[in-house]
Wavefront OBJ file of the C-alpha trace (Angstrom):
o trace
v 34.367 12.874 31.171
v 31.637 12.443 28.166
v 31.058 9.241 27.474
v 29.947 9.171 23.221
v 28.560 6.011 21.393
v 28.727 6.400 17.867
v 25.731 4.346 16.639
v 22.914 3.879 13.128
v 19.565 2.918 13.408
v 17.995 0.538 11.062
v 14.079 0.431 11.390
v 12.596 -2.943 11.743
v 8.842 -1.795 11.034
v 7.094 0.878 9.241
v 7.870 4.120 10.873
v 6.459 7.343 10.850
v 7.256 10.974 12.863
v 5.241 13.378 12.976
v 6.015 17.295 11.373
v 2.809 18.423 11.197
v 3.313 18.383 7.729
v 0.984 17.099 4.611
v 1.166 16.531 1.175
v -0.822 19.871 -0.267
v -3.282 18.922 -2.637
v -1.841 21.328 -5.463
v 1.580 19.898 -4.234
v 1.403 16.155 -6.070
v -0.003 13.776 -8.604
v -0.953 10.258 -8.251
v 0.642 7.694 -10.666
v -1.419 5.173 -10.568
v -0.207 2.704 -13.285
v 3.252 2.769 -11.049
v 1.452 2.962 -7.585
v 3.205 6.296 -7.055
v 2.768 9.696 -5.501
v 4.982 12.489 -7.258
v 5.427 15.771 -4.784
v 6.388 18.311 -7.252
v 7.259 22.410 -6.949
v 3.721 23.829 -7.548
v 5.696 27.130 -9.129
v 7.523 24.480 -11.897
v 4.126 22.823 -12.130
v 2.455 25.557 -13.286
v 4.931 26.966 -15.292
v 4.144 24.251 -17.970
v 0.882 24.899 -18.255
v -0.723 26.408 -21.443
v -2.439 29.801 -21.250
v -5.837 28.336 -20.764
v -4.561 26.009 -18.159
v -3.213 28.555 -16.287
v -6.241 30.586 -16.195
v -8.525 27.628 -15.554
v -5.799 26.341 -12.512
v -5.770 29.930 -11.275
v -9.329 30.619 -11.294
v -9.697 27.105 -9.042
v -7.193 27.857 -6.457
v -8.695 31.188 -5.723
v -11.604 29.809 -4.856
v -10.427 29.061 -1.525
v -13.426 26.476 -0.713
v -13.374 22.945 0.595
v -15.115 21.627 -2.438
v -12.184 23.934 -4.628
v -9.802 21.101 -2.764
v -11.863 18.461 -5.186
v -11.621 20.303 -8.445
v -7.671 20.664 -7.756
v -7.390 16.668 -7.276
v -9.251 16.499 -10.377
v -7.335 19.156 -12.575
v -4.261 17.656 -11.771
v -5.525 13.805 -11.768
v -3.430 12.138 -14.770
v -1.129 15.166 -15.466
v 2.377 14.388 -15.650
v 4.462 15.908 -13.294
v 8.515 15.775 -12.197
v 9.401 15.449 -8.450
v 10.282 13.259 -5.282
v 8.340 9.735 -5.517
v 6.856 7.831 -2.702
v 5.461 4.411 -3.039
v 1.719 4.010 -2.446
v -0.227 0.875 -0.350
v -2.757 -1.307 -3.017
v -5.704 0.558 -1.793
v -4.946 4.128 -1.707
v -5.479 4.509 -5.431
v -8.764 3.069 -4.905
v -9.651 5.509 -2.581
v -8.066 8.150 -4.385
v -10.444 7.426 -7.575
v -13.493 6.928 -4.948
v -12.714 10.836 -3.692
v -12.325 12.349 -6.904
v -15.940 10.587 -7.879
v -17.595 12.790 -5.464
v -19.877 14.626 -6.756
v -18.819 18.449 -5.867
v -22.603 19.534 -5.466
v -22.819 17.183 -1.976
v -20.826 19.586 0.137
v -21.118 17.556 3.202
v -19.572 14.681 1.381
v -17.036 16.225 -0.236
v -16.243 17.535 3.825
v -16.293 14.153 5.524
v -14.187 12.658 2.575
v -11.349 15.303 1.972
v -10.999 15.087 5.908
v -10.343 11.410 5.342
v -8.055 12.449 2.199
v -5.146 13.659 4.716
v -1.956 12.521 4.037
v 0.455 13.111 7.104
v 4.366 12.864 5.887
v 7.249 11.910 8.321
v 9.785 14.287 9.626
v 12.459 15.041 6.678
v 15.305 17.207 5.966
v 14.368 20.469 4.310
v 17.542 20.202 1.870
v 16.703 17.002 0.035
v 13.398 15.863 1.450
v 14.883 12.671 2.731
v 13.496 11.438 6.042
v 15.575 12.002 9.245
v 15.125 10.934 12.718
v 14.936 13.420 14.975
v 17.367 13.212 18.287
v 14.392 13.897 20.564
v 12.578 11.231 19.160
v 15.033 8.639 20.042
v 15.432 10.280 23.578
v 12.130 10.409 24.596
v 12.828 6.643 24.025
v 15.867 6.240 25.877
v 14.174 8.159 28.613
v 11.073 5.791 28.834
v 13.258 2.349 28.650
v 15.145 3.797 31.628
v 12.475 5.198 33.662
v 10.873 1.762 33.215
v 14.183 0.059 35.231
v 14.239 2.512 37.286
v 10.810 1.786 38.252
v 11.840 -1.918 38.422
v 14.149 -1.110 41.146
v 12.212 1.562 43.412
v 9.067 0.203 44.354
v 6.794 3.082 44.866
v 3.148 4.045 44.772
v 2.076 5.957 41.838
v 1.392 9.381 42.589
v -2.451 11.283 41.816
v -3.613 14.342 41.135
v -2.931 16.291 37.357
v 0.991 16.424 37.827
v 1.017 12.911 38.827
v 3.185 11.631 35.686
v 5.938 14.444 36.050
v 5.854 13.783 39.694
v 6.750 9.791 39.450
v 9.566 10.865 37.331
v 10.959 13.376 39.652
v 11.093 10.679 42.165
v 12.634 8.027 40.079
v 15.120 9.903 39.026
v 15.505 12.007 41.834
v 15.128 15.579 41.051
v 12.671 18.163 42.558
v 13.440 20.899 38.990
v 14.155 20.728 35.622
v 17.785 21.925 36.094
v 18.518 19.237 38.221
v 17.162 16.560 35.517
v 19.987 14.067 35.039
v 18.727 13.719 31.498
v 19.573 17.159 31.208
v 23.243 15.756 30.514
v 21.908 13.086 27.713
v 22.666 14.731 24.029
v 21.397 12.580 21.161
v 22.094 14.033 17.796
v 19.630 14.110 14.919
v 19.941 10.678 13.187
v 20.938 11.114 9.349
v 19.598 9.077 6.516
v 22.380 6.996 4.695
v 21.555 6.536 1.136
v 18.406 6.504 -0.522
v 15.117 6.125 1.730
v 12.298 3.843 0.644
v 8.947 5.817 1.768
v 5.813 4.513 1.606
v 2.196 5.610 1.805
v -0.076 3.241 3.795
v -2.615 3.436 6.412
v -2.887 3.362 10.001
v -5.724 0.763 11.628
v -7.025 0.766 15.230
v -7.444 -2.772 15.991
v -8.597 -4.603 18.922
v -6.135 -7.333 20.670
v -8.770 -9.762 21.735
v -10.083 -9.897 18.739
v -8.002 -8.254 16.024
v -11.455 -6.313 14.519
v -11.447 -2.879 14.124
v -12.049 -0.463 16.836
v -13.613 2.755 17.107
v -10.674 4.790 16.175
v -10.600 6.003 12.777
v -7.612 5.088 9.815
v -4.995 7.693 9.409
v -3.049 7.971 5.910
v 0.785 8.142 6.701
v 4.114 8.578 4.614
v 6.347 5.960 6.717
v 9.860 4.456 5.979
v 10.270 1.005 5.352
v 12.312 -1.325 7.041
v 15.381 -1.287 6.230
v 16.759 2.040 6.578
v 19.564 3.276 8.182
v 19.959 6.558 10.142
v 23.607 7.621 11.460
v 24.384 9.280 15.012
v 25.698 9.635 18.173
v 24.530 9.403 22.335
v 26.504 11.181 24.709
v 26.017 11.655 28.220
v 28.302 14.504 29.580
v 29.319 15.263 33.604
v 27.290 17.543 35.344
v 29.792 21.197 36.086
v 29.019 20.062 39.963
v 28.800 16.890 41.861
v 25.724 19.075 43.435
v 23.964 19.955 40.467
v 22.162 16.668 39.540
v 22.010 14.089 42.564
v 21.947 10.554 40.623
v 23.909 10.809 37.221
v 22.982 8.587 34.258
v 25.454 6.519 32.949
v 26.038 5.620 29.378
v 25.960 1.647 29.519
v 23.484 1.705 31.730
v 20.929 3.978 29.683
v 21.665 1.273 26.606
v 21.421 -1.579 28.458
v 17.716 -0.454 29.871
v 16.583 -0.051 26.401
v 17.308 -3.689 25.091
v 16.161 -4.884 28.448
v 12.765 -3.292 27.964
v 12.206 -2.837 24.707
v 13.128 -6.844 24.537
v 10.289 -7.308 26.769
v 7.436 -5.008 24.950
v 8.833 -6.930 21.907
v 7.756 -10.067 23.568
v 4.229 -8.961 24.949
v 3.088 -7.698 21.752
v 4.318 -10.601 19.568
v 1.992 -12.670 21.909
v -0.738 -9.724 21.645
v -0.244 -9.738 17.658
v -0.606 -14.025 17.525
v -3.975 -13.533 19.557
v -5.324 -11.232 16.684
v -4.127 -12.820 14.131
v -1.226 -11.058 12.780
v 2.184 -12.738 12.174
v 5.478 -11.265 13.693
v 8.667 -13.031 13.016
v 10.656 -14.925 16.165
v 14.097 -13.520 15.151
v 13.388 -9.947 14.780
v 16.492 -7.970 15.970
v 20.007 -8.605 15.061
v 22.499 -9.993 17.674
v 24.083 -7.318 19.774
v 22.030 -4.566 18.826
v 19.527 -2.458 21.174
v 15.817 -2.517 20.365
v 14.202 0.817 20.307
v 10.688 2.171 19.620
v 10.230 5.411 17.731
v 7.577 7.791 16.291
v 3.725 8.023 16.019
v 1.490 4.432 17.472
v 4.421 3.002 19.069
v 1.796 2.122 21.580
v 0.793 3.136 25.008
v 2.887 0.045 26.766
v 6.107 1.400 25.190
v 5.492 4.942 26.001
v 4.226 4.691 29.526
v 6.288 3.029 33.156
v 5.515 -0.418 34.117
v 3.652 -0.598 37.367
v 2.008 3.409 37.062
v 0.325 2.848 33.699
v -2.718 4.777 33.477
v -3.967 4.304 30.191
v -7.395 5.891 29.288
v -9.806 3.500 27.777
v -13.040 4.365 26.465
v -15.977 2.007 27.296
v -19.301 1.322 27.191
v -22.071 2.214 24.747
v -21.859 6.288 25.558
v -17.478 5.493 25.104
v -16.680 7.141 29.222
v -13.237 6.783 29.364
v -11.610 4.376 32.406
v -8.468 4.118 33.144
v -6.238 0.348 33.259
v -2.796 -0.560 33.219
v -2.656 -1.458 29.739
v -3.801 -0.903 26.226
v -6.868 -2.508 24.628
v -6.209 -1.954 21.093
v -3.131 -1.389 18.855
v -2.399 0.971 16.062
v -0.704 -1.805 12.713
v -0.178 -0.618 9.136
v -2.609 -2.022 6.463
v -2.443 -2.101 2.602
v -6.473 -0.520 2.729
v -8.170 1.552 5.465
v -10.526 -1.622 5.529
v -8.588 -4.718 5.319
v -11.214 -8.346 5.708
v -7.717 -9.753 8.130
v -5.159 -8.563 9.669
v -2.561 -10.791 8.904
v -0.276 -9.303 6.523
v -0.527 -5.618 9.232
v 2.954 -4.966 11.220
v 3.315 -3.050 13.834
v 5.037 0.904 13.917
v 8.319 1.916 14.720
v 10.407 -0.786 15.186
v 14.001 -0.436 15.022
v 17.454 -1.412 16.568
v 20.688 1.016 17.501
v 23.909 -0.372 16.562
v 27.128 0.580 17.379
v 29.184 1.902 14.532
v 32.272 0.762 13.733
v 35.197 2.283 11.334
v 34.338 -0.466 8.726
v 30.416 0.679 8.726
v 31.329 4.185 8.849
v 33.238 4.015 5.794
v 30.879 1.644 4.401
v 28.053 4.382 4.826
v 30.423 7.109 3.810
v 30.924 5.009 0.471
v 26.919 4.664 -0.032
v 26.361 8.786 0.485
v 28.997 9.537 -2.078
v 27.270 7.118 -4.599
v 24.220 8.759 -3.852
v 25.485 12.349 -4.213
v 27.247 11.191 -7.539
v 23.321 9.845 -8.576
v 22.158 13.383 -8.102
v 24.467 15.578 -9.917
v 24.105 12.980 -12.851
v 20.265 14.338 -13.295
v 22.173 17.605 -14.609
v 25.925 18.151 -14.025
v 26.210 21.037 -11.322
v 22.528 21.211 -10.959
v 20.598 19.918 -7.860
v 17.706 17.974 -8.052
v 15.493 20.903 -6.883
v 16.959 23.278 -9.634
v 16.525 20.577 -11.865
v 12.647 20.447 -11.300
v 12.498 24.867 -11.132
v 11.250 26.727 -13.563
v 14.430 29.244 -14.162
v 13.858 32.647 -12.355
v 11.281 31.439 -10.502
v 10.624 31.809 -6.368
v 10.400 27.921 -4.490
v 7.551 28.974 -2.048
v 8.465 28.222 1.326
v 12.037 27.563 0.598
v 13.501 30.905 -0.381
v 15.984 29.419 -3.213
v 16.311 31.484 -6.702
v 17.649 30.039 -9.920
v 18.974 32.149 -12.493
v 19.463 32.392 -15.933
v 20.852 35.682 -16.655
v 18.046 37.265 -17.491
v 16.249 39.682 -15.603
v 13.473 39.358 -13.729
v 10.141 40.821 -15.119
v 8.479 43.309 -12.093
v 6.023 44.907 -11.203
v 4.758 47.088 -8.333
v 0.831 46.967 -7.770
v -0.165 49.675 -5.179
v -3.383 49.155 -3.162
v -3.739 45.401 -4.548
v -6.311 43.567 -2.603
v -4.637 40.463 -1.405
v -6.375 37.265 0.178
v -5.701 34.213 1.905
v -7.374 31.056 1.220
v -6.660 28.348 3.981
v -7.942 25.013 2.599
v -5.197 25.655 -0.371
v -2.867 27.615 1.778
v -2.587 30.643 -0.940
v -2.152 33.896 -0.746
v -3.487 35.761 -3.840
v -2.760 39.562 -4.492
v -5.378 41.137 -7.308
v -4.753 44.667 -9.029
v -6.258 46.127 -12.232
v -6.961 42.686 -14.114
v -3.616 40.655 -12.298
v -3.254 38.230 -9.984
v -0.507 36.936 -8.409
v -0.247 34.346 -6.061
v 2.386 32.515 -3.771
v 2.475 29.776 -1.051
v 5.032 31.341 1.119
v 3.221 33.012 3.963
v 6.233 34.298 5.503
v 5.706 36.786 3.026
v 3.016 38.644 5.053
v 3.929 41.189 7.164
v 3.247 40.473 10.662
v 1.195 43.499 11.213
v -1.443 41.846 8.566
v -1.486 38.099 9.634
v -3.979 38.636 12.249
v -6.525 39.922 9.529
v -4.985 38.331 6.684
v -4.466 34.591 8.146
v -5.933 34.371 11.693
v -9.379 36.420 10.941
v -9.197 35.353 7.021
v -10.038 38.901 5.931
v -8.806 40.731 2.496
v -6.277 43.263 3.221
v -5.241 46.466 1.073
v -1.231 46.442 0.686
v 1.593 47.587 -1.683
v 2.841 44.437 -3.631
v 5.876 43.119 -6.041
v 4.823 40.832 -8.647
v 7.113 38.721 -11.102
v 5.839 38.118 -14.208
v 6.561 34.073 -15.120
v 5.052 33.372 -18.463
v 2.513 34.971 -20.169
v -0.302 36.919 -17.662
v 0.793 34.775 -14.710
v 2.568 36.364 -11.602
v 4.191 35.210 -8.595
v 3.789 37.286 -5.592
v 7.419 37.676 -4.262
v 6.281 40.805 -1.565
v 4.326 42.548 0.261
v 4.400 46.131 1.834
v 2.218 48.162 3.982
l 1 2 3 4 5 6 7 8 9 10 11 12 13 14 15 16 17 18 19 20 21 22 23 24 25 26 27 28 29 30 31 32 33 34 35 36 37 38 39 40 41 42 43 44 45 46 47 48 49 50 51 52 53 54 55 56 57 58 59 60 61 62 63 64 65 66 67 68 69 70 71 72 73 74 75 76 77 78 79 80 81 82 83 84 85 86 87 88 89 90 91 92 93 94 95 96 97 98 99 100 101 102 103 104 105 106 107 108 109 110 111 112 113 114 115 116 117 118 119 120 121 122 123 124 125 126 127 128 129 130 131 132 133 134 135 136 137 138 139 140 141 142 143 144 145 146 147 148 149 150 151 152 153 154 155 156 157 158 159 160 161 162 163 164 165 166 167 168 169 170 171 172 173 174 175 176 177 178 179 180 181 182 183 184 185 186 187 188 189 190 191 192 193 194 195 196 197 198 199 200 201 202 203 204 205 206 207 208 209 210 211 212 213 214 215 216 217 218 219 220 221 222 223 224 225 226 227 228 229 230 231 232 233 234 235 236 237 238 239 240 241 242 243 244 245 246 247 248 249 250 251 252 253 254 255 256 257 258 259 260 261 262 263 264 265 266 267 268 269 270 271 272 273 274 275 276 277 278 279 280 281 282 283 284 285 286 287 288 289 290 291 292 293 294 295 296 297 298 299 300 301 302 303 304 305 306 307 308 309 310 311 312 313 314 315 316 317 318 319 320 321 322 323 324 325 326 327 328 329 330 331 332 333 334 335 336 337 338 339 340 341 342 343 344 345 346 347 348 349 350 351 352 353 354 355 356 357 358 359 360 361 362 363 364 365 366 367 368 369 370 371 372 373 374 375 376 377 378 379 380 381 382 383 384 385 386 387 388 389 390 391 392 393 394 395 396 397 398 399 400 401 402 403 404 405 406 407 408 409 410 411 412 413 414 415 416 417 418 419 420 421 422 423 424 425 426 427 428 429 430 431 432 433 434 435 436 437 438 439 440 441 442 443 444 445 446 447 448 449 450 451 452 453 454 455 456 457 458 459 460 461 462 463 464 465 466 467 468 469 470 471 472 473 474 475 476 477 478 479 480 481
């Protein structure tokens, strides 16, 4: 029989999961009088542009260079812009200033810097660009609490050699292939956002737990959601089709009860790790009754790894050889400034705590979505938010959405165009007879042209469609062999 558990997270900490996704440099402005980042549709921004902007703007992107990257922070720096806001830490528009002051002429600079300038965002949900947590993230969790009392309760020596950390598992859990992985039968949906989302830009120090300096590792610039949030989903563990098929099967209540157990405990250690370097963690952190979890990027190596087999690789010494120990000699906190003077006001990542839900909080988050929704269509009464922001008739790179308005779309077909690809701007640029159209949407390029066009970052000859937007200014919308 599956056994389900209903459930929400609520994050306790600043969190933050990795997408491999940024914030594009042509893709926001920085409020700085309202500590703000605005992401906005690049298409819509440039839409409402003047002639000579557009040229100018056009002419910059082209470029395709690391130092064009600068001159696009500082074409845009000030503009005002409509899209999706995320708060920003007190020293990021410090830093953003300090970057756009570099001079364009030092190339080397401008390299180092802009490499700083990276600003990672956490997973989200490609229909409203709230953040969602994904169900493997809050597996891999599940998994690592319960391999942990497992451990606990088969004394074992850790296995060497390359394979040795898949190996200890297969022994714990007792399963010589992956189709015989009891976790197999563990199902954990993606968790859903409920409401609005606070989001917040701040970065990521490396600091050491003796003495809470910094460490060697350098700051990171992350989108994270504040504490507070709630996420909505579901754990099931379902019966394997035969008694054979996985030897030792999980079961529910026990998988929940190993994650407050440990995560209770790596609570504990690093609170006493934090006091040591001088950061401040309250006493009465999770809620009565609910299970403590750890989630998404510098969750730290104790909370990812097995008691007792923890082979965590240190670097030491002055030419940094790594060694290997049982635990972690530095932790990852958030900070207000990639250079705080104390660490006291940093926290920690990924906190949070699963809670079962009951009918009253169901409807109670049911209530809160339909408030939200009611928000949205109030912008512009049968209009979503991202039409809202679109310039009619025009393409949403990367998203494949069209907005009409009746009239008819201005094309053109440009034979033999010579089309480019810049990487540091991600734009692919199409030129023919005078015009050039561009677009952000790589999926546009055939796949017999990506290993020139992308890969070897060569100009290619191809048949194109352009839409004419406003006045000489195209969008590429396809290309042909």
């Amino acid at each position: 029989m599956k056994q389900i558990y209903e459930c929400y997270i609520q994050t306790l900490s600043p969190l933050h999961i990795g997408c491999d996704e940024v914030y594009e440099p042509m893709g926001f402005v920085v409020k700085e009088a309202g500590k703000e980042l605005i992401s906005f549709d690049p298409v819509s921004f440039i839409g409402r542009l003047n002639t000579s902007e557009k040229q100018r703007f056009s002419a910059i992107c082209t470029k395709g260079t690391v130092e064009s990257l600068l001159e696009i922070y500082k074409f845009l720096k000030g503009r005002p812009a409509a899209g999706k806001r995320v708060q920003l830490c007190d020293g990021f528009v410090n830093h953003y200033n300090k970057t756009l002051a570099i001079s364009s002429i030092d190339k080397r600079k401008v390299q180092q810097e802009l490499g700083k300038f990276v600003i990672s965002r956490t997973s989200f949900l490609s229909g409203d660009g709230r953040p969602y947590i994904p169900g493997s993230s809050v597996k891999g969790s599940l998994r690592t609490a319960y391999l942990n009392h497992m451990a606990e309760n088969k004394p074992m020596p850790t296995p060497g050699g390359k394979f040795g950390a898949n190996d200890l598992e297969k022994k714990l859990l007792n399963y010589s292939d992956l189709a015989a992985d009891p976790f197999r039968l563990v199902k954990v949906s993606d968790f859903m956002p409920v409401g609005n989302i606070v989001k917040r830009i701040i970065y990521a120090i490396d600091v050491k737990k003796s003495t809470g300096t910094e460490a060697k590792g350098p700051f990171q610039i992350l989108e994270t959601i504040l504490p507070g949030a709630v996420f909505r989903g579901s754990i099931f563990v379902e019966e394997p089709l035969s008694p054979r098929a996985v030897r030792e099967t999980i079961q529910l209540k026990a998988l929940l009860l190993s994650s407050r157990i440990f995560y209770a405990k790596e609570y504990d250690r690093e609170k006493m790790e934090l006091q040591t370097a001088g950061a401040k963690i309250p006493n009465n952190f999770f809620n009565e009754g609910s299970i403590p979890i750890r989630i998404g990027r510098h969750s730290g190596a104790e909370s990812v790894t097995i008691g007792g087999h923890r082979k965590i690789k240190i670097l030491a010494g002055s030419k940094s050889q790594a060694i290997e120990m049982d635990h972690a000699t530095t932790f990852w906190l958030t900070s207000e400034t990639a250079r705080p003077h104390h660490i006291g006001g940093c926290k920690p990542f990924g906190w949070g705590e699963i809670t079962e839900l009951t009918p009253l909080k169901a409807q109670e988050f049911e209530d809160t979505e339909k408030a939200r929704n009611s928000e949205s269509e109030a912008l512009e009464p049968g209009v979503s938010e991202l039409s809202h922001m679109a310039t009619p008739g025009a393409n949403l790179p990367g998203i494949g959405l069209r907005f009409e308005t009746g009239k008819q779309p201005e094309l053109e077909i440009w034979e033999k165009a010579c089309i480019t690809y810049a990487p540091n701007t991600k734009i692919v640029t199409a030129k023919s007879e005078g015009k050039t159209a561009i677009t952000l949407d790589i999926s546009l390029v055939p796949e017999a042209f990506v290993n020139k066009l992308i890969v070897k970052k060569k100009a290619i000859t191809a048949s194109v469609k352009a839409e004419l937007i406003g006045g000489r200014e195209y969008l590429l919308i396809e290309i042909s062999g």
